[in-house]
N, C-alpha and C positions, 0 to 999 in steps of 0.2 A: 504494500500500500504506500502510495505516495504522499508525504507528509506537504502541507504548503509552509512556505516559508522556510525551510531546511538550511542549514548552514550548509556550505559548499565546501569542497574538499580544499584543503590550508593548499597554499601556490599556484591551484589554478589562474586566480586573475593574474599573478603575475609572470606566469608563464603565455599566458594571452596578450602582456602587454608586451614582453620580448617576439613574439611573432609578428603583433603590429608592428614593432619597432625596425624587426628586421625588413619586412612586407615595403613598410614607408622608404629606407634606405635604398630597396633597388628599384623603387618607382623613383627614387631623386638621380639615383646614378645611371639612370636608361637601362639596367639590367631588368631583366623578368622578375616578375614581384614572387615572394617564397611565400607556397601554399601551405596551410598552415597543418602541422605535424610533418612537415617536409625534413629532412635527415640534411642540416648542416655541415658541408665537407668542408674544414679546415685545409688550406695551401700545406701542400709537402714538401720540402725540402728538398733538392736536388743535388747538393752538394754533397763530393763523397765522402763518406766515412773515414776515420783516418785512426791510426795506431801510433802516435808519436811519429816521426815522418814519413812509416810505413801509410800508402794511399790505398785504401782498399776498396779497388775495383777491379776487374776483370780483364786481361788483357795478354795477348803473348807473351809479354816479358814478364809478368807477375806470375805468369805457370813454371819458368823456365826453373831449374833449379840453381840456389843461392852461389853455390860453389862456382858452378858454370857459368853465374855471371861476374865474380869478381876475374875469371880466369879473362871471358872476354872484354873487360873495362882495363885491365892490365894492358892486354891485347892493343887495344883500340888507342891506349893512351898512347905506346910506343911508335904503333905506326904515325899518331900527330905530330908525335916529337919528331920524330926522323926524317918529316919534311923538311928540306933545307929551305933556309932564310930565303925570303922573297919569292919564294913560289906560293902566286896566288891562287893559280887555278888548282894545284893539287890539296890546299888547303879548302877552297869550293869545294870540292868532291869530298874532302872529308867532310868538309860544315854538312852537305845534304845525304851524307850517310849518319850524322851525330842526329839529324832534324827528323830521319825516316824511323829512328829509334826511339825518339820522343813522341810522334805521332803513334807508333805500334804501342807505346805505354798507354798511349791516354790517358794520361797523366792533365791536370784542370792546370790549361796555358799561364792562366794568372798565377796559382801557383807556383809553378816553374820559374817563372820571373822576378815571384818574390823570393826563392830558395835563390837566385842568382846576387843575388845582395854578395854574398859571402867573397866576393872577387872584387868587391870594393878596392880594398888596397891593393893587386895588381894592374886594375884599371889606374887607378894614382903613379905607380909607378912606372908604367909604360909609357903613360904621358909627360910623365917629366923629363923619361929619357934620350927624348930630344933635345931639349936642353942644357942637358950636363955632359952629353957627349961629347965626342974631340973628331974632326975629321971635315971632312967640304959639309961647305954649310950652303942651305937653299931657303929661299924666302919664302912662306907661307903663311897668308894671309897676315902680312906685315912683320912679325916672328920669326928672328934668326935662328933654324933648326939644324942641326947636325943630321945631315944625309944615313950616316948608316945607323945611328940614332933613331932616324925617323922610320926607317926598313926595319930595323931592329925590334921596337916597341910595337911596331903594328904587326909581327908576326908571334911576336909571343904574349901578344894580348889574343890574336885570336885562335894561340894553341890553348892557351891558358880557359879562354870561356869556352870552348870545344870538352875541354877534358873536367872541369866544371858540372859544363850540364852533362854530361856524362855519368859524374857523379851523382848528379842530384836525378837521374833516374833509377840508379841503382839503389840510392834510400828510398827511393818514391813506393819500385815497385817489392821490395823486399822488405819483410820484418827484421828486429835484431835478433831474434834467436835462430830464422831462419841464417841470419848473416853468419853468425857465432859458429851455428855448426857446420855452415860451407865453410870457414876457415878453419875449422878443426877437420875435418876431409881433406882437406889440400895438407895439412902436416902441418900446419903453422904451430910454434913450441906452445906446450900448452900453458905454461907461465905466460905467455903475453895473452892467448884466449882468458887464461882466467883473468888477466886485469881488464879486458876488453867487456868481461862479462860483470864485474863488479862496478866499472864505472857506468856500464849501461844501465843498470840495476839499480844503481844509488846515483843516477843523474836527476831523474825522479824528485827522490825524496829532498836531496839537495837545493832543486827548486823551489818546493814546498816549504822549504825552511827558510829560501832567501824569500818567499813571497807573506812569511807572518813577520817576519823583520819589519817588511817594506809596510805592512799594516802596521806594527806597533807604533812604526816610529811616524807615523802619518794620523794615528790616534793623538801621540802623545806633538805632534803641532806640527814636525818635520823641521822644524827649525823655519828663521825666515830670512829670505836673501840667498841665490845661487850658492853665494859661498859657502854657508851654512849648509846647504841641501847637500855641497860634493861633500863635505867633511862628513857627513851623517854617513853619505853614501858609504865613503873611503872606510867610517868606524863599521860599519853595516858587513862590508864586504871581510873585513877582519876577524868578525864574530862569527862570520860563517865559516871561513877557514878553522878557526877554533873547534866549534863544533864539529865540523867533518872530522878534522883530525882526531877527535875526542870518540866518535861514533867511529870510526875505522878499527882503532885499537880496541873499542869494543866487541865491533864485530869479529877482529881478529883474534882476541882470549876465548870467545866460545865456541868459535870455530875450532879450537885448537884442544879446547875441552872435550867439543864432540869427536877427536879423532881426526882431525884435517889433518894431510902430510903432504901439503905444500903441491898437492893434483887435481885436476877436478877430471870427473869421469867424464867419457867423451858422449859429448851430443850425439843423438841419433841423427840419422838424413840419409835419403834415398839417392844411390847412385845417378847418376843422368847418364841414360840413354846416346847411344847414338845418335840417333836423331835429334835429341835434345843439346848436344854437344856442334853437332850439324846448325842449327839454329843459331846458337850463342856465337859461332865463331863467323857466320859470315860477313857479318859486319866488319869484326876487326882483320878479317884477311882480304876485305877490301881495301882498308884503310892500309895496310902495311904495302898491298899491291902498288896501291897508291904511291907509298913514299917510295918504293926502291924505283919506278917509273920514271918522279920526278927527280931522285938522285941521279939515276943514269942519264937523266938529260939537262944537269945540269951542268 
C-alpha cells in the first residue's frame, strides 16, 4: 500500500541535481545532453606506465633479451666511435640506424628528449671547442673559430648524442633487474653486479630520504634569500651522505650476521636465441659496416 506523503529515499534529490547538473553542462558545451542514469566515462590516461626508467610498453626491443642488448649498445657505440673525424654522411647512416631503433622502441618522443638532458655538458663543451682551439681559424657568423676545433666538436657532439640516445633506449626499454642479470650472463665480476645491485636498490630509498629533508626544511621556512636556500641545500645534501653512510654499515653488519660472504647468487635469465641475437646485432653490424666503409675511404 502506498502511503501519501512518504519521505523519499536520503540522496535521491541530490543525485537528480548532479544529472541536471551534468545534462545542463553538455547543452552549454554543444555536446549531447546525459540521459539521466547514463554511466559517466571518466578520460583515461594514455600515457605509458613506467618502472623507474624502465617504459613499459610493448615493442621489439622490450622483448629482446637484456644481455643481448647491452652486447649490441657496446656494438653500436664502437662502430660511432670509429667513424673518422668529419665524415658526415657515415655519421647520417649511423644517426638513421640510432633513429630506426628508437622508433622500433616506441619509446613516448617527449620522453626521449627529456632523458636527453643528460648530455648537457658535452653539448657545453663541444661548443667551446672552437674557441680554445689552436690551428687556421674561419669566420663564422662574426666568431673567430679554430677550423679543426670546429670539425672537431661537431663530430663528437654528434657521436656523443648518437651513443646517448642509444642509451636512453636501453633504460627505456629494459628493467634493472632485467639489466642486472644480462650483466651477470655476460660474466661481468660479480662484486661490481653486486654494487650495481645495491645502488639500484637503495637509489630508491635515498631519494625518499633527500625528498623529507626537502619537506622538513620547507616546513620549518627554508631559510630566506638564494643564499640561504644553497646553504640549507649544501647542509641538506650532507645529512644525506650521513645517513646513507650510516644505513650502509647497517645494512652491511646484518648482512654479515645473516651469513653474506662477500657473493651474491647469480640472477636467473633466459638465454637469447638465435634469432634473438640475429635481431640485436643488426643494427650495430650496420653501424660498424658503416665505419670500416668510411675508414677505407678516407
Amino acid at each position: 500500500m502506498r502511503v501519501t506523503g512518504a519521505p523519499r529515499a536520503p540522496g535521491r534529490p541530490a543525485r537528480r541535481a548532479r544529472v541536471a547538473g551534468a545534462a545542463s553542462a553538455g547543452r552549454s558545451s554543444g555536446t549531447p545532453p546525459l540521459a539521466p542514469g547514463a554511466p559517466v566515462l571518466l578520460p583515461v590516461s594514455r600515457a605509458p606506465r613506467r618502472d623507474g626508467l624502465h617504459v613499459l610498453v610493448a615493442s621489439p626491443v622490450h622483448r629482446l633479451p637484456a644481455h643481448a642488448k647491452v652486447v649490441a649498445l657496446t656494438a653500436l657505440a664502437a662502430g660511432v666511435v670509429a667513424v673518422p673525424t668529419g665524415a658526415w654522411a657515415a655519421l647520417a647512416a649511423c644517426g638513421l640506424l640510432v633513429l630506426f631503433v628508437v622508433a622500433a622502441s616506441r619509446l613516448p618522443v617527449g620522453l626521449v628528449a627529456r632523458r636527453m638532458v643528460v648530455e648537457t655538458p658535452v653539448v657545453v663543451f663541444c661548443l667551446l671547442l672552437p674557441l680554445v682551439a689552436t690551428g687556421p681559424r674561419v669566420d663564422v657568423l662574426g666568431l673567430d673559430l679554430a677550423r679543426d676545433g670546429l670539425v672537431g666538436g661537431a663530430t663528437l657532439l654528434v657521436k656523443a648524442t648518437l651513443g646517448v640516445l642509444a642509451a636512453v633506449v636501453l633504460a627505456g626499454t629494459t628493467s634493472a633487474r632485467d639489466l642486472l642479470a644480462g650483466l651477470d650472463r655476460l660474466r661481468v665480476p660479480r662484486p661490481m653486479v653486486a654494487v650495481l645491485t645495491f645502488a639500484v636498490r637503495y637509489a630508491a630509498v635515498l631519494a625518499e630520504e633527500a625528498r623529507r629533508l626537502q619537506v622538513a626544511r620547507a616546513v620549518r621556512g627554508g631559510g630566506d634569500g638564494r643564499l640561504r636556500q644553497l646553504a640549507a641545500v649544501a647542509a641538506g645534501a650532507g645529512t644525506l651522505f650521513v645517513r646513507g653512510y650510516e644505513r650502509g654499515e647497517r645494512v652491511q653488519r646484518s648482512m654479515v650476521v645473516r651469513g653474506w660472504t662477500g657473493t651474491t647468487p647469480a640472477l636467473a635469465s633466459a638465454p637469447a636465441t638465435a634469432r634473438q641475437w640475429a635481431l640485436a646485432l643488426v643494427v650495430p653490424a650496420a653501424a660498424v659496416a658503416v665505419a670500416v666503409v668510411a675508414r677505407a675511404a678516407a
